[in-house]
DOMARRO-729984 format. One line per 8 residues: number of its first residue (from 1); for each residue x, y, z of C-alpha. Coordinates in nm, 2 decimals. Example, Ala and Ser with C-alpha at 12.3 -4.5 7.8 and 13.67 -1.06 7.14 Angstrom:
BEGIN
1	1.23,-0.45,0.78 | 1.37,-0.11,0.71
END
This chain:
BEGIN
1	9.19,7.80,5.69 | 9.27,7.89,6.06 | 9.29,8.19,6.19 | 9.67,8.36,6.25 | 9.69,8.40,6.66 | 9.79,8.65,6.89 | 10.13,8.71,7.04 | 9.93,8.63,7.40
9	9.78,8.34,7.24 | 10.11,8.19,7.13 | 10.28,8.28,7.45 | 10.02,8.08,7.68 | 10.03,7.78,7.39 | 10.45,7.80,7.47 | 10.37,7.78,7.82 | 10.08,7.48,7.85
17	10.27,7.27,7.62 | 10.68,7.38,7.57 | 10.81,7.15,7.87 | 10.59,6.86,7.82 | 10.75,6.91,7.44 | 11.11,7.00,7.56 | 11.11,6.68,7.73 | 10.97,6.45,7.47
25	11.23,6.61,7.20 | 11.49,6.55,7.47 | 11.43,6.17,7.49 | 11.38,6.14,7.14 | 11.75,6.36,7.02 | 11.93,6.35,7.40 | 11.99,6.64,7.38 | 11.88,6.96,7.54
33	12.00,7.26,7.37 | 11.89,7.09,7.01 | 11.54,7.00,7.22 | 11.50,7.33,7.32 | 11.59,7.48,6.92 | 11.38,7.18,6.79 | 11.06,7.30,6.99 | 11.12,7.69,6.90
41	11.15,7.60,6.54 | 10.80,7.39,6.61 | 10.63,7.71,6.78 | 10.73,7.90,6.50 | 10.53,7.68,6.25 | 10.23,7.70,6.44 | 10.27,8.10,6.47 | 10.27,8.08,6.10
49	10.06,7.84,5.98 | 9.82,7.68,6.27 | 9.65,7.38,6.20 | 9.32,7.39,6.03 | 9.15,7.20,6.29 | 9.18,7.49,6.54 | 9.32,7.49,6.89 | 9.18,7.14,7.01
57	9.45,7.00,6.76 | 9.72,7.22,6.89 | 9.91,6.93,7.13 | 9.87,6.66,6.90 | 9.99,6.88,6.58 | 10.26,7.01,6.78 | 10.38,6.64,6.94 | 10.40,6.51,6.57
65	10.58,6.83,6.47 | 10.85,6.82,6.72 | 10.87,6.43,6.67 | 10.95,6.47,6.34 | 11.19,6.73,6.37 | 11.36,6.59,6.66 | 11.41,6.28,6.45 | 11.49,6.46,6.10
73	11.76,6.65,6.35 | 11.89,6.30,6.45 | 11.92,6.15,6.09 | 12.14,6.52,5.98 | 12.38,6.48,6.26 | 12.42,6.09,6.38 | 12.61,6.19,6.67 | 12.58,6.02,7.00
81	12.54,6.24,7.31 | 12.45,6.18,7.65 | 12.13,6.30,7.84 | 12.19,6.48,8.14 | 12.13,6.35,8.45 | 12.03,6.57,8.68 | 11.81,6.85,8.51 | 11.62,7.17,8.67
89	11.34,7.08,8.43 | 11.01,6.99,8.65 | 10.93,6.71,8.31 | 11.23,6.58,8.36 | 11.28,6.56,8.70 | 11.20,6.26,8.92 | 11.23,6.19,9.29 | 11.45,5.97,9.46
97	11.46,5.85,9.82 | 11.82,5.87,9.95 | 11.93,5.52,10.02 | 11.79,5.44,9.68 | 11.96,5.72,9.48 | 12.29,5.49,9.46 | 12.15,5.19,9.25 | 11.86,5.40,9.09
105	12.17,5.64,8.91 | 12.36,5.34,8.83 | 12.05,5.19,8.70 | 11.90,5.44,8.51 | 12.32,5.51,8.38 | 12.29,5.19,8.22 | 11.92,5.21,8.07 | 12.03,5.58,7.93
113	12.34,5.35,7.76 | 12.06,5.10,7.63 | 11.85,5.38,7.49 | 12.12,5.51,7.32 | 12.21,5.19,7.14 | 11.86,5.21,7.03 | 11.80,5.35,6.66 | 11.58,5.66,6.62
121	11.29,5.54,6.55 | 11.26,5.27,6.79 | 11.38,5.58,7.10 | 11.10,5.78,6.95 | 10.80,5.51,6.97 | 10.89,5.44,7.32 | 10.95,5.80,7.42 | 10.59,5.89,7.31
129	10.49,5.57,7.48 | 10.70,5.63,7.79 | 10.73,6.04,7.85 | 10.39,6.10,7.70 | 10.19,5.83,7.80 | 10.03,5.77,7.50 | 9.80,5.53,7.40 | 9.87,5.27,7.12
137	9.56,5.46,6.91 | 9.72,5.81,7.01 | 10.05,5.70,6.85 | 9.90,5.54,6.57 | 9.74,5.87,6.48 | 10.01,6.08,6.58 | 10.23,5.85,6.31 | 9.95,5.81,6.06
145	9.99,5.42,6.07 | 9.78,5.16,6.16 | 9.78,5.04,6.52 | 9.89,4.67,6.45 | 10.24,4.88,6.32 | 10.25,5.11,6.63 | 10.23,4.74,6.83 | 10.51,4.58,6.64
153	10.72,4.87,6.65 | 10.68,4.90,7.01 | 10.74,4.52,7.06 | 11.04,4.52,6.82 | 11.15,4.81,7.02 | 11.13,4.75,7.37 | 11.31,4.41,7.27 | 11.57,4.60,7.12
161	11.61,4.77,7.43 | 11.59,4.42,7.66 | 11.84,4.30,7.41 | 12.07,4.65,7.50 | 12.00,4.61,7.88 | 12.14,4.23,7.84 | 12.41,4.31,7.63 | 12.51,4.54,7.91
169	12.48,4.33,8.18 | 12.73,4.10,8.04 | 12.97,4.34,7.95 | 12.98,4.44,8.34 | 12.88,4.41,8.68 | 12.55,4.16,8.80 | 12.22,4.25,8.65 | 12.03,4.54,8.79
177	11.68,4.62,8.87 | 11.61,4.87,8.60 | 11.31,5.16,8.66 | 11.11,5.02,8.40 | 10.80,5.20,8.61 | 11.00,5.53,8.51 | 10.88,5.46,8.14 | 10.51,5.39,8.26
185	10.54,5.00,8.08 | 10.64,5.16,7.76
END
């Protein structure tokens, strides 16, 4: 059985991981107050009860934690919100050259709309493809399935998201260049 942990111990754990964590809860629930309650609920399980495996299973424990919650959050409450767009958060941040920002806001505008079309699950997969660049094996083991499932899922769901993009496009303005880069080939 592991060991309970320091206050100091816990509070340098909440540092190294809590943004990185914040923002993959974020992606997953859009939304950053229930993010930020999601990954305090998930520090509070580890202060409790830490994983058996010690502190090199800390990130990964705590990544399928706050999954989990993030999406058992989602499933209580099916309420659609919006993600912010500009954030102080340095994990959410990115940086955009100023001729560009015009057509990168509209364009990321319309893939947040996209994303949000998208049911939980298939958000989730490509968030912990996407924001924490995981490998297929990583999120096979971080969902307990087997990696030929993590590969359908993730084809099923950037599909899904393709099929949002179009459905968008038609509904509008001309097709846009969308920052695909921005989610690393999820």
């Amino acid at each position: 059985m592991a060991e309970a942990m320091s206050e100091a111990t816990l509070r340098e754990w909440m540092q190294r991981l809590g943004p990185r964590l914040i923002a993959l809860s974020t992606g997953i629930c859009r939304d950053r107050h229930r993010a930020e309650e999601i990954v305090q609920e998930a520090f509070i399980k580890l202060w409790r009860k830490p994983p058996d495996a010690g502190e090199i299973a800390f990130p990964s424990w705590m990544r399928r934690v706050v999954t989990n919650l993030s999406i058992n959050a989602l499933q209580r409450t099916k309420r659609p919100s919006a993600l912010p767009e500009f954030s102080s958060d340095p994990a959410l941040r990115h940086e955009v050259e100023p001729s560009d920002a015009l057509s990168s806001d509209e364009a990321l505008t319309r893939l947040d709309r996209a994303l949000a079309q998208l049911d939980d699950s298939k958000r989730a997969i490509l968030m912990l493809r996407a924001s924490e660049g995981l490998s297929y094996e990583q999120i096979a083991v971080h969902l307990d399935v087997p990696i030929g499932t993590v590969m359908s899922r993730l084809n099923r769901a950037r599909t899904a998201l393709k099929d949002a993009l179009d459905e968008l496009d038609q509904g509008g303005a001309a097709p846009t260049v969308y920052p695909f880069r921005k989610y690393r080939q999820a």
